[in-house]
DRENLO-795071 format. One record per residue (C-alpha): residue number from 1; x, z, y. Coordinates in nm, 3 decimals. Layout:
<node n="NUM" east="X" up="Z" north="Y"/>
...
END
This chain:
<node n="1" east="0.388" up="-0.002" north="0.396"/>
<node n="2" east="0.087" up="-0.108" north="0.574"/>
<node n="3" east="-0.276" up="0.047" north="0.680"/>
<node n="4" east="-0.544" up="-0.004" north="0.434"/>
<node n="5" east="-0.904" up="-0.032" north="0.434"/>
<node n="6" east="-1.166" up="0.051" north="0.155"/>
<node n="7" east="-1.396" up="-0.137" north="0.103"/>
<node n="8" east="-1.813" up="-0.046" north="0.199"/>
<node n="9" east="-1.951" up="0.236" north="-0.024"/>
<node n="10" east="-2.204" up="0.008" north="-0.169"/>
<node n="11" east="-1.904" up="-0.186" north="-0.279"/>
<node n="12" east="-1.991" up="-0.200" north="-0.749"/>
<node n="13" east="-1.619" up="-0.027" north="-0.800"/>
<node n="14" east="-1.697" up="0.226" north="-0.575"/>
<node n="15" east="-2.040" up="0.306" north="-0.665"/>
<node n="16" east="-1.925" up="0.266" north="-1.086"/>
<node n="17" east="-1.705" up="0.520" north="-1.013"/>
<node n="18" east="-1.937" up="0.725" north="-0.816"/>
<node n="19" east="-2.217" up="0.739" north="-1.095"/>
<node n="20" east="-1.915" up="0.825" north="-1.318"/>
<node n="21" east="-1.761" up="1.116" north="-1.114"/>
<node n="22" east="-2.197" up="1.237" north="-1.109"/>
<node n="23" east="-2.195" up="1.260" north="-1.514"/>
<node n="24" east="-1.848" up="1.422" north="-1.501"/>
<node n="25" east="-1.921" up="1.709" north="-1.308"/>
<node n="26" east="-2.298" up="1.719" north="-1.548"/>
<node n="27" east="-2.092" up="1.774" north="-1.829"/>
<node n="28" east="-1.887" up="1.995" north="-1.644"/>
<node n="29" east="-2.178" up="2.223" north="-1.537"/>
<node n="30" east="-2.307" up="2.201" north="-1.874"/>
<node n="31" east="-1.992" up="2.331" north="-2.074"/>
<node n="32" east="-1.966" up="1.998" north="-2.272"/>
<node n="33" east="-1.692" up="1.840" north="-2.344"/>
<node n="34" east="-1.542" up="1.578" north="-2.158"/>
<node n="35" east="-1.489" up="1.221" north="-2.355"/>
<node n="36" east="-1.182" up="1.065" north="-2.268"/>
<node n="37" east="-1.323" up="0.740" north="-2.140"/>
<node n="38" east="-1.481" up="0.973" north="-1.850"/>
<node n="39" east="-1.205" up="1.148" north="-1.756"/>
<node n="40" east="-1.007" up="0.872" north="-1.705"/>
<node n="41" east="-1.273" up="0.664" north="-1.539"/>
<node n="42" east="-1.076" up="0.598" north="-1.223"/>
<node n="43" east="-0.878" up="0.321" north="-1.440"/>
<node n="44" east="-1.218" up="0.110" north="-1.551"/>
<node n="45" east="-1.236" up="-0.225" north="-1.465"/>
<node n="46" east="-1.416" up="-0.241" north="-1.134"/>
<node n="47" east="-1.272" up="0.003" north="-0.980"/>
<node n="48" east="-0.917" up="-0.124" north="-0.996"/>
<node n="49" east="-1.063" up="-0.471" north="-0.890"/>
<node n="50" east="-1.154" up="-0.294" north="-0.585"/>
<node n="51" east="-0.817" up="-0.137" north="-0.570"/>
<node n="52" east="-0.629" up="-0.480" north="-0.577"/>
<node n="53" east="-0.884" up="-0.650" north="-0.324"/>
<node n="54" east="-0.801" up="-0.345" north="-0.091"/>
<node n="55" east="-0.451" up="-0.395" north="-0.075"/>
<node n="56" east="-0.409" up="-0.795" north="-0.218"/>
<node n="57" east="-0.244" up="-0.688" north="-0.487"/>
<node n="58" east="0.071" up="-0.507" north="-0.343"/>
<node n="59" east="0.163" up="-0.186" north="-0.409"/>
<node n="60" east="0.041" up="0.060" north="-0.163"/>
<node n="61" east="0.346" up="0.268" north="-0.071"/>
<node n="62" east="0.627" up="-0.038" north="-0.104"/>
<node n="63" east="0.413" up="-0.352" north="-0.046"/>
<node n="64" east="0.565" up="-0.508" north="-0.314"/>
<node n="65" east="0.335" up="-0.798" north="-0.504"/>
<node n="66" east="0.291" up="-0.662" north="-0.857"/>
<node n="67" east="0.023" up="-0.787" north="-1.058"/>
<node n="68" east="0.267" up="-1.076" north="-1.141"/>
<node n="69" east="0.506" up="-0.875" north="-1.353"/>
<node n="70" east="0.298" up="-0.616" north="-1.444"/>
<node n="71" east="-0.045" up="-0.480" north="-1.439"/>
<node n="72" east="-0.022" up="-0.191" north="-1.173"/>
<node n="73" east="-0.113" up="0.125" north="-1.154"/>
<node n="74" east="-0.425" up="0.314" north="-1.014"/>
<node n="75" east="-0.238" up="0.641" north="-0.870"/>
<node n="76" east="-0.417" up="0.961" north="-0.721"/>
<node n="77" east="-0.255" up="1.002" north="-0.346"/>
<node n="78" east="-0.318" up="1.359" north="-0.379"/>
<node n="79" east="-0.228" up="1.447" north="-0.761"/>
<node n="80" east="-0.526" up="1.515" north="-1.011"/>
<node n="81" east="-0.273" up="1.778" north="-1.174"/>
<node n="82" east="-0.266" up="1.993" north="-0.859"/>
<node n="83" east="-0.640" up="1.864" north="-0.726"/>
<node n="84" east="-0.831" up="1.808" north="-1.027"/>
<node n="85" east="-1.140" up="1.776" north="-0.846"/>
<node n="86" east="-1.036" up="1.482" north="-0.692"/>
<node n="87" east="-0.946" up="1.325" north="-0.989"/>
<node n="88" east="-1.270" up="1.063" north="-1.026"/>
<node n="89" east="-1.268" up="1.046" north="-0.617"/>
<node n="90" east="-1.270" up="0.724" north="-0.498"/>
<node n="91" east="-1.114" up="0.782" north="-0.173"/>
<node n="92" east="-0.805" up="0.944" north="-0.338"/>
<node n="93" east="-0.712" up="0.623" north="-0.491"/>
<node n="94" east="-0.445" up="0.361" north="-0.419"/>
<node n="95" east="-0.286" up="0.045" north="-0.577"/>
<node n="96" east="0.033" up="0.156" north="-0.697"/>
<node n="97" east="0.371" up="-0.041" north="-0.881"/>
<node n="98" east="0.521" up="0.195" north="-1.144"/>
<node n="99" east="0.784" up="0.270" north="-0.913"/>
<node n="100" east="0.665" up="0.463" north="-0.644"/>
<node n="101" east="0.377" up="0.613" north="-0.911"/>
<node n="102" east="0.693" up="0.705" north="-1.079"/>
<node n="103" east="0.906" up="0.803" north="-0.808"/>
<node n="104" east="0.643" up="1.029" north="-0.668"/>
<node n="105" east="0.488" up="1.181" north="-1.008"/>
<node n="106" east="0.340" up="1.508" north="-0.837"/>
<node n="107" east="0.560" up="1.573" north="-0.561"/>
<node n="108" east="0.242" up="1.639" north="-0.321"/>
<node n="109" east="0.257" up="1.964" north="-0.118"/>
<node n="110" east="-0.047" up="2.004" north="0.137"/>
<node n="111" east="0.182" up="2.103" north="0.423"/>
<node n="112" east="0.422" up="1.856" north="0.393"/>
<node n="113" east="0.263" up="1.524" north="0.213"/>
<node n="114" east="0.393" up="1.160" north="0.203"/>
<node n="115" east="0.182" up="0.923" north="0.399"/>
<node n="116" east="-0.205" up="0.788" north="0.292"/>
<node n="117" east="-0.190" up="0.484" north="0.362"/>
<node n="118" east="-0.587" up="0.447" north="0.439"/>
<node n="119" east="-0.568" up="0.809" north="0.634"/>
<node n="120" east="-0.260" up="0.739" north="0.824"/>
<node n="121" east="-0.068" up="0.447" north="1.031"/>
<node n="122" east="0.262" up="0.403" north="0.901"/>
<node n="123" east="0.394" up="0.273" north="1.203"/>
<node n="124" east="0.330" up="0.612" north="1.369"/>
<node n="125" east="0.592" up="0.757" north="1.124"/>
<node n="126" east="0.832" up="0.459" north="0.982"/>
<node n="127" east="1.061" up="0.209" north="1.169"/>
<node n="128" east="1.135" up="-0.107" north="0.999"/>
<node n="129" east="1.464" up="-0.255" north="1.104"/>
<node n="130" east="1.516" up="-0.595" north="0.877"/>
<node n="131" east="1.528" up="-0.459" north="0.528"/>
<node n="132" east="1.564" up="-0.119" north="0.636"/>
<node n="133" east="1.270" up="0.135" north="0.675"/>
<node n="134" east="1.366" up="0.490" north="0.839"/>
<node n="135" east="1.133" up="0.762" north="0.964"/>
<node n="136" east="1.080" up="0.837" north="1.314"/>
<node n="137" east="1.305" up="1.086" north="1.447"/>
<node n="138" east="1.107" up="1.414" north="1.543"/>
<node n="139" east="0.788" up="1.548" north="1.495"/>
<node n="140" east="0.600" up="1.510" north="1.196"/>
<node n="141" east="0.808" up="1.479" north="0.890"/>
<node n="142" east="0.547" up="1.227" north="0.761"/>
<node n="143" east="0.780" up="0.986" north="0.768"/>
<node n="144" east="1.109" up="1.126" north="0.626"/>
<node n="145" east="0.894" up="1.271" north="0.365"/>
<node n="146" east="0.741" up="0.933" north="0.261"/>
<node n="147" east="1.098" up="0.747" north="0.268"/>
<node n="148" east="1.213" up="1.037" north="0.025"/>
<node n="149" east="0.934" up="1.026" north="-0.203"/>
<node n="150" east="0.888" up="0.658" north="-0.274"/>
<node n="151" east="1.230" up="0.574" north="-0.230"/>
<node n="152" east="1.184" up="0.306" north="0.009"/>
<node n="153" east="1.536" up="0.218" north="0.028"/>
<node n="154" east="1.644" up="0.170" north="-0.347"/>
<node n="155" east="1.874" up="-0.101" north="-0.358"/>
<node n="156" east="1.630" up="-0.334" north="-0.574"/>
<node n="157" east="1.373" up="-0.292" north="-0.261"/>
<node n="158" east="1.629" up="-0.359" north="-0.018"/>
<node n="159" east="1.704" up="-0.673" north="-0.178"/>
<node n="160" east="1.374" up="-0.791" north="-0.192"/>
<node n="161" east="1.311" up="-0.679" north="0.161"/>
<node n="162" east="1.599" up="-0.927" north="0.259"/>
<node n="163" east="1.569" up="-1.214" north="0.057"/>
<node n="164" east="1.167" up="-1.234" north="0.203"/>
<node n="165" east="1.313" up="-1.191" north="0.560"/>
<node n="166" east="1.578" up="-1.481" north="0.500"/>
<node n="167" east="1.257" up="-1.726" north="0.401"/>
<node n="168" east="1.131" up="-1.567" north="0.709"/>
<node n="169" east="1.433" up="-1.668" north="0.903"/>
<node n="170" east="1.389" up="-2.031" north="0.808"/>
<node n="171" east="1.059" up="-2.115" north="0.924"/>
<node n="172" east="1.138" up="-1.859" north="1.267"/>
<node n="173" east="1.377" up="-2.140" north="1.314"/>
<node n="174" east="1.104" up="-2.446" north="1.256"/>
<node n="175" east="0.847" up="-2.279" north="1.483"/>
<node n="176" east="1.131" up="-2.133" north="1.769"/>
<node n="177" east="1.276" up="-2.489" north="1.749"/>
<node n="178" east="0.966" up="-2.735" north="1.775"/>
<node n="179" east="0.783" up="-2.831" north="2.148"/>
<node n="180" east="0.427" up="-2.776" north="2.149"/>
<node n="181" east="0.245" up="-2.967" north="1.919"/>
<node n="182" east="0.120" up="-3.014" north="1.568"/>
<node n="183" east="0.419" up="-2.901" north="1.404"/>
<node n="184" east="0.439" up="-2.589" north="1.594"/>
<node n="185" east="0.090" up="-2.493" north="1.537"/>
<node n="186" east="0.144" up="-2.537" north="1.132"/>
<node n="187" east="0.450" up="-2.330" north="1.198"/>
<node n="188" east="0.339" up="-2.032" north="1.423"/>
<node n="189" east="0.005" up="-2.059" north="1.126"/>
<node n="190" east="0.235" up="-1.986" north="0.837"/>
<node n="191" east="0.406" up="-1.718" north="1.004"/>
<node n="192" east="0.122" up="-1.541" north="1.042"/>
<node n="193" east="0.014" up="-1.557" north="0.702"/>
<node n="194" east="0.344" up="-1.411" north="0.611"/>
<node n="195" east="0.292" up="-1.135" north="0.850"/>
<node n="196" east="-0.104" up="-1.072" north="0.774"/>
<node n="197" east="-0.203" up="-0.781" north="0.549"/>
<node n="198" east="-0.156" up="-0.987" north="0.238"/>
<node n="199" east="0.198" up="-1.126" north="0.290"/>
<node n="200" east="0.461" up="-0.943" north="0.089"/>
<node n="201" east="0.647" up="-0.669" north="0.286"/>
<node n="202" east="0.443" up="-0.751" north="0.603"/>
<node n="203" east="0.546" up="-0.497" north="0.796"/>
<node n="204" east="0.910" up="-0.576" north="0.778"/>
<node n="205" east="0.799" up="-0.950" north="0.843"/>
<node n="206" east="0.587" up="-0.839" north="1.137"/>
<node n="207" east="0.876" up="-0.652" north="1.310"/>
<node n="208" east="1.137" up="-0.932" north="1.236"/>
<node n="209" east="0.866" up="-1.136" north="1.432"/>
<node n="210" east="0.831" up="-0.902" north="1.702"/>
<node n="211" east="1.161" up="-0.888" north="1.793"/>
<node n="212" east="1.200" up="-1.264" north="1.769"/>
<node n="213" east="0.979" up="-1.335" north="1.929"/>
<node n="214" east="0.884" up="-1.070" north="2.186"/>
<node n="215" east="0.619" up="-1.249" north="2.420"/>
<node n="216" east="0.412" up="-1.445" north="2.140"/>
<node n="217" east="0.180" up="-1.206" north="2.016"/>
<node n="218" east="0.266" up="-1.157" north="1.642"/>
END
């Protein structure tokens, strides 16, 4: 799990879904009904581009790449059952796999929520130890809450956590083994693609690294 970003508010999936949440609450004032197409808006086209360009195409909670196996889901942080005013808000939306959206159906409580991952740092709450992601001991039960909810240690996600880190391992040893130069440069570059927001499981990447590799900056 990493920090997102959303994109500018002029950005078309945000303002589509915007002129869409307007005529909702119209009809709403009105007494009309609702057509189905409106309520579930938050699934159209452009705004689910913008979803996927927000967080390259990895699930939100488990940063796993999904739009290669399936076609991922757009998933209310805060759960349109319990809020349903926020159910055509833009900034209540995230990227999910069917996993976690699974996993966390509507286990939201207000007091003691799972982690937004465009509110909240998820370093400030998770450690990431190879494969392994725990919560921080203490404090605010962000953390242990989010582990719980999403699952973050199912044995499939473990597995996948590890086999990235071993490909990991093998060009740590290229760039830790090569003198300055050329090669090292392509090396040290690659890692931190693998490490960037869009690499798969980044943040377990990023803390192998960091550990590694102590006093190079990744």
């Amino acid at each position: 799990m990493i920090k997102l970003s959303r994109k500018a508010p002029t950005d078309p999936g945000r303002s589509h879904l915007q002129a869409k949440a307007a005529r909702l609450a119209a009809l709403q004032s009105a007494g009309k009904d609702i057509p189905a197409g409106l309520k579930n808006a938050y699934r159209d086209v452009p705004v689910k581009a913008a979803l996927v360009e927000e967080s390259c195409g990895k699930c939100g909670y488990c940063e796993s790449k999904i739009l290669d196996a399936q076609f991922g889901d757009v998933e209310h942080i805060r759960p349109k059952a319990q809020q349903p005013a926020l159910r055509l808000d833009y900034e209540n939306l995230v990227l999910s796999c069917t996993r976690c959206n699974t996993s966390k159906t509507v286990r939201y409580d207000a007091g003691e929520h799972h982690i937004d991952p465009y509110r909240d740092d998820p370093c400030t709450y998770l450690l990431f130890g190879g494969p392994l992601i725990m919560h921080r001991p203490g404090g605010n039960r962000l953390g242990q809450v989010t582990e719980h909810v999403f699952d973050l240690n199912r044995t499939d996600l473990f597995e996948s956590r590890r086999e990235r880190l071993k490909a990991i391992e093998a060009l740590a040893a290229v760039y830790a083994d090569s003198k300055p130069g050329l090669q090292k440069q392509l090396a040290r570059s690659a890692l931190d693609d693998q490490a960037g927001r869009c690499g798969e499981y980044s943040m377990t990447v990023r803390a192998y690294l960091r550990l590694a590799f102590p006093n190079d900056g990744f």
